[in-house]
Every structure is written in structure tokens, then in C-alpha cells.
N, C-alpha and C positions, 0 to 999 in steps of 0.2 A: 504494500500500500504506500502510495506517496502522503509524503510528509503533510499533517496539516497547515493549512494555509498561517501565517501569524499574524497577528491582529495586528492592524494599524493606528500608531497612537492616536489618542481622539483630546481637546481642549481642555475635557477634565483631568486627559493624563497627565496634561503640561502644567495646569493649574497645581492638581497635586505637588506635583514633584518641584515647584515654584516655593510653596506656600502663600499659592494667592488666589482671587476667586477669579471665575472664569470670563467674567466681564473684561477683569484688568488687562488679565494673556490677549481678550481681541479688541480692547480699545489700544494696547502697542502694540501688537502687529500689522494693526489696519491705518499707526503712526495719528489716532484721533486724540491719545490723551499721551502726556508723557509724565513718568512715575519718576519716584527717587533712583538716583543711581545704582543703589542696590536693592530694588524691587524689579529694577528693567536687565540687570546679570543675573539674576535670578532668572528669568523667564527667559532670556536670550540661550542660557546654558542650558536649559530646561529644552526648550525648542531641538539646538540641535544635538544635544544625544538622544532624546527619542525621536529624530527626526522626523519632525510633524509641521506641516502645511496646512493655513488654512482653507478648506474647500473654497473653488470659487463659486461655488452655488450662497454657501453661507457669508462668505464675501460680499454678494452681493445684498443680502440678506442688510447687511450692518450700513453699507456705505453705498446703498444704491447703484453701484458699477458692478459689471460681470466681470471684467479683465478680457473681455473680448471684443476685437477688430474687425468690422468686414471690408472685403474688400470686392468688389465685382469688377471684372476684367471681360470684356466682349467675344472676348473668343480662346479657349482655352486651346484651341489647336494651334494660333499663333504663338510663335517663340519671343514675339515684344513682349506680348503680355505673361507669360512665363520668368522670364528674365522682370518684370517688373515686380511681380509676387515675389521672387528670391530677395529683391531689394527692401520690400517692405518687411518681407519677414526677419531680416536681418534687425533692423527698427525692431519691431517689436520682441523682438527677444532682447533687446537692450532696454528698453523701457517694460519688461516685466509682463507682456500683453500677450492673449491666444489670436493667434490671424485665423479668421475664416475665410475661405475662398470659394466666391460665387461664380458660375460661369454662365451669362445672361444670352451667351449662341446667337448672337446679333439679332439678335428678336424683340419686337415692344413687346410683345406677349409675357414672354418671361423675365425681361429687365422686370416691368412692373413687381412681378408674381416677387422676383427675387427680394429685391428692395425690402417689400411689404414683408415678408418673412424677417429676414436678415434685421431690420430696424427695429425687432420686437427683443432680440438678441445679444446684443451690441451695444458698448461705448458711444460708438463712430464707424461710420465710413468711409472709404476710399471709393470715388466711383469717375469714372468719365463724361468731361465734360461737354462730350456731344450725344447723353441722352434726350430722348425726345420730350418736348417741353411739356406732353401730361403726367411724362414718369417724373422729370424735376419737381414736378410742381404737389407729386405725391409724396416727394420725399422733404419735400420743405416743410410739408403738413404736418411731417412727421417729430421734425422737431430734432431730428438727429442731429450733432456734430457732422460734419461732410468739410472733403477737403478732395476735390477735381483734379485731376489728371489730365495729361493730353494737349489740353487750352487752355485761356483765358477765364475763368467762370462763367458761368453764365446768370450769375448774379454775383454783384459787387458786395454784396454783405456776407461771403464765402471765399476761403482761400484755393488756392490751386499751385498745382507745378507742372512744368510743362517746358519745351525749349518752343524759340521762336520759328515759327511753320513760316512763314515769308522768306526769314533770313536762310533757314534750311535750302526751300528754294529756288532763292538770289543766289545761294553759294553754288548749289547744282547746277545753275543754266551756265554761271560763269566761267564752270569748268567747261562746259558743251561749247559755248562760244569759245572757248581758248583753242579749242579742237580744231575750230574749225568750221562745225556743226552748225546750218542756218536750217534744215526742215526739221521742227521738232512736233511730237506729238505724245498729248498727255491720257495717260488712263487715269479721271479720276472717282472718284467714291461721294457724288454728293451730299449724299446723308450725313457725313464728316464734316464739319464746319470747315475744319483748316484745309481740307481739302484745297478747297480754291484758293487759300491762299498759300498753298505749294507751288501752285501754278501759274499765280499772280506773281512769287518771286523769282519764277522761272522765266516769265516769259520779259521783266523788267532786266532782266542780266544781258539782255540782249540792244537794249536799248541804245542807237545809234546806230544799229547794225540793219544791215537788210534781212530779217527773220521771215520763216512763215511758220505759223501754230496751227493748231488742228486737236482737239481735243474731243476723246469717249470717254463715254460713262459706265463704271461699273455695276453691276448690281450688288456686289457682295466684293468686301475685300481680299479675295480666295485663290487657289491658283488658279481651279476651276473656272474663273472670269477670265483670270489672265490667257489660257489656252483656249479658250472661246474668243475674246476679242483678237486675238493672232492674227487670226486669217482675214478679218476685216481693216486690221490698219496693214498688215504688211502685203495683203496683197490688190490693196483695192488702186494700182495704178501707177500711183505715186510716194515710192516706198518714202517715209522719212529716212531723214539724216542718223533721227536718235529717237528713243522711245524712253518716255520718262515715267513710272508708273506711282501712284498713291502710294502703295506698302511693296515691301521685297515678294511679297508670297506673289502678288498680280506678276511679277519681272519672273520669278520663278517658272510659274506656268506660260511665260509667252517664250520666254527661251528656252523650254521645252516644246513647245510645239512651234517655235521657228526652226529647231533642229529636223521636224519632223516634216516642216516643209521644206527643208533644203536653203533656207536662208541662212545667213553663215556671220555671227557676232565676234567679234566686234565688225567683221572687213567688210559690211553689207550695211549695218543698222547699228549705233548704240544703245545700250539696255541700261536703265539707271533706274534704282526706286528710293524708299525712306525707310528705317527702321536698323538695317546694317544687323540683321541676325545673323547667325553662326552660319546656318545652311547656304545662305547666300556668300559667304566667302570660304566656304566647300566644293562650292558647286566649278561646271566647267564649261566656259568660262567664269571664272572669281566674279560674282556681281558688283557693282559702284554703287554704293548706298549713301544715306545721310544718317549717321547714328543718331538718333534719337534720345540716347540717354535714358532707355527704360528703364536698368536697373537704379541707378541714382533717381529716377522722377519717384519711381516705387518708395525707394530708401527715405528721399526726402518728405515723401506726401504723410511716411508714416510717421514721424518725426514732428510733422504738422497738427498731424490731430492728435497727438500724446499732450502736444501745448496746449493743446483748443479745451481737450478733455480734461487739461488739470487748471483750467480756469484762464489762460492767456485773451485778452483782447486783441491784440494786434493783427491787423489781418493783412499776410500777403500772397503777395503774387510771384513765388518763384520764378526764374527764367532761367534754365540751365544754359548753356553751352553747346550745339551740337557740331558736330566734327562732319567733314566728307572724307568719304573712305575710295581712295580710286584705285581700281580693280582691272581687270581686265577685260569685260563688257563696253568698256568705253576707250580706252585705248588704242583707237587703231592711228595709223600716223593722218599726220591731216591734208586735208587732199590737195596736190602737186598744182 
């Protein structure tokens, strides 16, 4: 027979073995009252030899917080948002907090449903700041802590982090114009706000220059879009110069299926998107991305609402830093 299981010490055992009542053990460790020096080595010692924790059920119980985080991320098959969760979980293991992670499958449907679960749960939020204005407007009702992702907020009385989506890019088109590159054509995602203005700092880099743009719309930021609109920009005529896509997963699926049509990256078409995941500098050809800063926006957002949560007023507006990563998708020499 295996061993019986051993009991887990419980608040009376710490009390006990303190000589103090069991009020005192959870008004200092919940840090609400503070005792005489040698009332609080007493319970400090107590703690960790019977090494006892307070539930956070009863935690919350005492001080109205559960010790948990949520965070809702759009699509858990992308690797931004992957890499963002790592970032934020780092935060909250530093600030003492459990992360939930929601995955809303680019859907209103289930944003809403998640939110509305999650906000019964939770501290605070983590969520992206191009949900749709019935699910914001359901979580504001709610009353939660929230700290936005991605953009700008979408309301100024809520903080956020984010790098800037224009300067991202301004910095992309500028490398395509260095190239050489005057036909450019954008895949983007208009349900994303910054969407357009990825586009808008793309098509600005070009400014003085003799450009021509052309831009489609995805339905989904997938690869699955990307390998579907393929054949409409690269074969409808007038092949672009370069192809600049919303997210790496859209560049992903079109340079896979421009291999499948026989079109040939970089020495035919430039392939460029945003986010700079791992798979896109695996891939072959190495894609040219605009790093986004997922895991730092993560890290940072969580870092945010630990303030928000522990009473901070200040409210801002992070803006990270984003980097271009040049690859070999965009690389070919510029034309003679």
C-alpha cells in the first residue's frame, strides 16, 4: 500500500505553533496589520517550517483579490501572442500573481463569452486593444482593472502598451524604397485598427519617390489568407515589386504558395510582414519582419496592472521600441 497522503498544514497549525490566534497569522501575511517584532518571528518561523501558504481562495476571502490575472490573446495558434503570454507570465511570477490565459479565436462571439467569464475571476486584465466596441464597452461595465495591448487604448481613462504601428511601417517601406522597390502591395486585416496605419507608414517612406500601392484585405490574420490571396496579387498581371503583409503568418502562407506557383522570393517579389516570430526566421527564404516587441509588451502590460491593482493612479501609455529584422525575403540586389 502507498504511503498515506500527509496532511497539509492549515492557519490553526501556524497559529498554534506561533502562540497567537489565527486572525493575527492572516492579518500579517495578507501584510493588513503589523505586530510587535517578536509576534511577527514568531509567525514568520512558524510559516516556514510547516511550510504553509495561504489559500488563495481564502485570500481572497480576507482582502477581496484572488491573486489572479487574465489575460486574453486573439489567437493562441499565433506565436506573437504566445511569446506575449511568456512575457507576462514572467511579471506575474515576480509580482506574486496566477496568469490565466484566455484564447478569444478571433471571434466577437467568444471575446464577449470570455471577458464575461474571466472578469468574475480576476484582479485585472490584459486584453487587446482592437476589441470590438460592444465587447469594450462590456468590459468597462465591468468595472475591471484593464490594461490594452497592441495600440493606443481605446479609451483614455485606461492604460496600454504597444510599439508604434506607423513608425513600424515608415521603417519597412524605407527599407523597400532603399531597395529599390517602387510596386508595393499591402495584405491588410481591417478589423485591426493599426492595420492601416502599417500601411499608412508604408506607403509615407516612399514619399518623393514615384511609388504605386495596391492594397487587399484579409479576412483572418492566418496563413490560410495568406495562401489564398497569392494567387490574386501575384498573378493578377502586374506582379508587385514587394508584398508587405499585416502579420508574418499572412507572408508565411503566401510564400508558400508563391513556391507553389513557381514564383521565386526574393529575385521575382519581396515578402515582408510584422511581428518577427521565430518560424519566420526558420523559414526559407528567412522572412523580413518588424519585431513587435510581444514579449516585452506582455512583460510590460503585466507590470501595469500589478500598479493599477495595488492602487496607482497614473495612467500610461507605453510605446516600446520596434526593430526591423532584414532577412532574406527582401534582399535581392536592386534593379540595374
Amino acid at each position: 500500500m502507498p504511503p498515506a497522503r500527509k496532511r497539509s498544514a492549515t492557519i490553526r497549525d501556524v497559529a498554534k505553533a506561533a502562540a497567537v490566534s489565527t486572525a493575527t497569522v492572516s492579518k500579517f501575511v495578507n501584510g493588513s496589520q503589523r505586530f510587535s517584532a517578536d509576534v511577527e518571528a514568531r509567525v514568520t518561523r512558524a510559516v516556514q517550517e510547516l511550510g504553509w501558504s495561504l489559500n488563495p481562495m481564502a485570500r481572497g476571502i480576507t482582502t477581496g483579490q484572488s491573486g489572479n490575472i487574465g489575460i486574453v490573446i486573439l489567437d493562441i495558434r499565433n506565436p506573437h501572442f504566445t511569446s506575449m503570454v511568456k512575457g507576462a507570465a514572467r511579471s506575474a511570477g515576480v509580482a506574486g500573481l496566477n496568469l490565466i490565459v484566455a484564447d478569444a479565436a478571433e471571434s466577437k462571439a467568444p471575446e464577449l463569452a470570455v471577458l464575461r467569464a474571466l472578469a468574475r475571476r480576476v484582479d485585472g486584465l490584459i486584453v487587446s486593444a482592437r476589441l470590438p466596441q460592444p465587447v469594450l464597452q462590456a468590459l468597462f461595465d465591468t468595472g475591471t482593472p484593464v490594461v490594452f495591448y497592441g495600440g493606443p487604448p481605446p479609451d483614455p481613462a485606461y492604460h496600454s502598451v504597444c510599439c508604434d504601428n506607423y513608425l513600424a511601417g515608415r521603417m519597412l517601406g524605407r527599407h523597400l524604397r532603399d531597395r529599390g522597390l517602387r510596386k508595393i502591395s499591402y495584405i491588410g486585416f481591417p478589423t485591426a485598427r493599426w492595420s492601416a496605419e502599417r500601411w499608412r507608414g508604408v506607403q509615407d517612406a516612399f514619399e518623393g519617390e514615384e511609388a504605386r500601392f495596391q492594397d487587399y484585405e484579409a479576412a483572418a490574420p492566418v496563413p490560410e489568407e495568406g495562401e489564398r490571396l497569392a494567387s490574386v496579387v501575384l498573378l493578377s498581371g502586374d506582379m508587385p515589386d514587394a508584398i508587405v503583409t499585416f502579420n508574418d503568418l499572412l507572408a508565411l502562407g503566401l510564400l508558400a504558395e508563391a513556391r507553389a506557383l513557381g514564383v521565386r522570393v526574393p529575385e521575382q517579389v519581396a515578402v515582408a510582414g510584422f511581428d518577427n516570430i521565430t518560424y519566420g526566421r526558420l523559414g526559407s527564404p528567412s522572412l523580413t519582419s518588424v519585431d513587435m516587441m510581444s514579449e516585452a509588451v506582455g512583460e510590460m502590460a503585466m507590470q501595469r496592472l500589478a500598479e493599477v491593482i495595488a492602487g496607482a493612479q497614473t495612467r500610461h501609455e507605453d510605446v516600446l521600441t520596434c526593430r526591423l529584422m532584414v532577412r532574406e525575403s527582401t534582399t535581392r540586389q536592386t534593379p540595374g
